[in-house]
C-alpha positions in Angstrom: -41.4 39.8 -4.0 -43.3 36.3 -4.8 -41.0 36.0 -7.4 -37.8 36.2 -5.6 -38.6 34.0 -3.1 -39.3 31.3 -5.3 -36.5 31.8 -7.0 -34.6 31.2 -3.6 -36.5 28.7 -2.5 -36.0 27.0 -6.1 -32.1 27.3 -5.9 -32.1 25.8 -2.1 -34.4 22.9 -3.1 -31.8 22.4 -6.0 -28.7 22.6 -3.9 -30.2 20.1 -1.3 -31.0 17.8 -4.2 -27.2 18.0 -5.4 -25.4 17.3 -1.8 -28.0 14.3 -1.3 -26.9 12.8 -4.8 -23.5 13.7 -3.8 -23.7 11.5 -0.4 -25.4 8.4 -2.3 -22.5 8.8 -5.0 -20.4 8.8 -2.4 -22.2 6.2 -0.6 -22.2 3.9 -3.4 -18.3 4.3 -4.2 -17.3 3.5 -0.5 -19.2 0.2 -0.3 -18.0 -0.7 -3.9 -14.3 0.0 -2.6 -15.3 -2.4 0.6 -16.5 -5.0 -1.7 -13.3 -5.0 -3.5 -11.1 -5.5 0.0 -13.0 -8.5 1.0 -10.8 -11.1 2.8 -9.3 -13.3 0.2 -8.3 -16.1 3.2 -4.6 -16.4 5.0 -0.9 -15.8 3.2 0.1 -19.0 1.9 3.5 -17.9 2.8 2.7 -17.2 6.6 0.5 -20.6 6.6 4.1 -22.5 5.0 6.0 -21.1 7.8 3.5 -21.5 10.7 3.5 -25.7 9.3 6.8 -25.6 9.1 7.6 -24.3 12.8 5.2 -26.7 14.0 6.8 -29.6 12.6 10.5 -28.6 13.6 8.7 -28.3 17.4 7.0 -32.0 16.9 10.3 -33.0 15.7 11.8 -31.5 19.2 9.8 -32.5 21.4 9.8 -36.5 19.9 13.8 -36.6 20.6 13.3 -34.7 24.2 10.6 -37.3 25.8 11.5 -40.4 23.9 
């Protein structure tokens, strides 16, 4: 009976070990895929267009209050 409840005891030790290497795998890969969306700064397209409007607005308002 000693036997067999090693034996358990052995296999649930050993499937414990496997989820908790399983969680810091999966750990590992999520912060690796974070690292790799890391903000790379404003569209240079949306940045264009937001100058742009605010010079056609400067440009308004010079001929309005002049």
């Amino acid at each position: 009976m000693k036997k067999n409840a090693r034996m358990k005891m052995a296999a649930a030790m050993a499937a414990v070990n496997a989820y908790l290497e399983q969680e810091a795998e999966a750990f590992r890969l999520e912060q690796e895929a974070a690292a790799s969306r890391a903000y790379t700064g404003p569209d240079l397209w949306a940045v264009s267009g937001r100058q742009h409007l605010m010079s056609m607005r400067n440009m308004v308002q010079r001929r309005l209050f002049k």
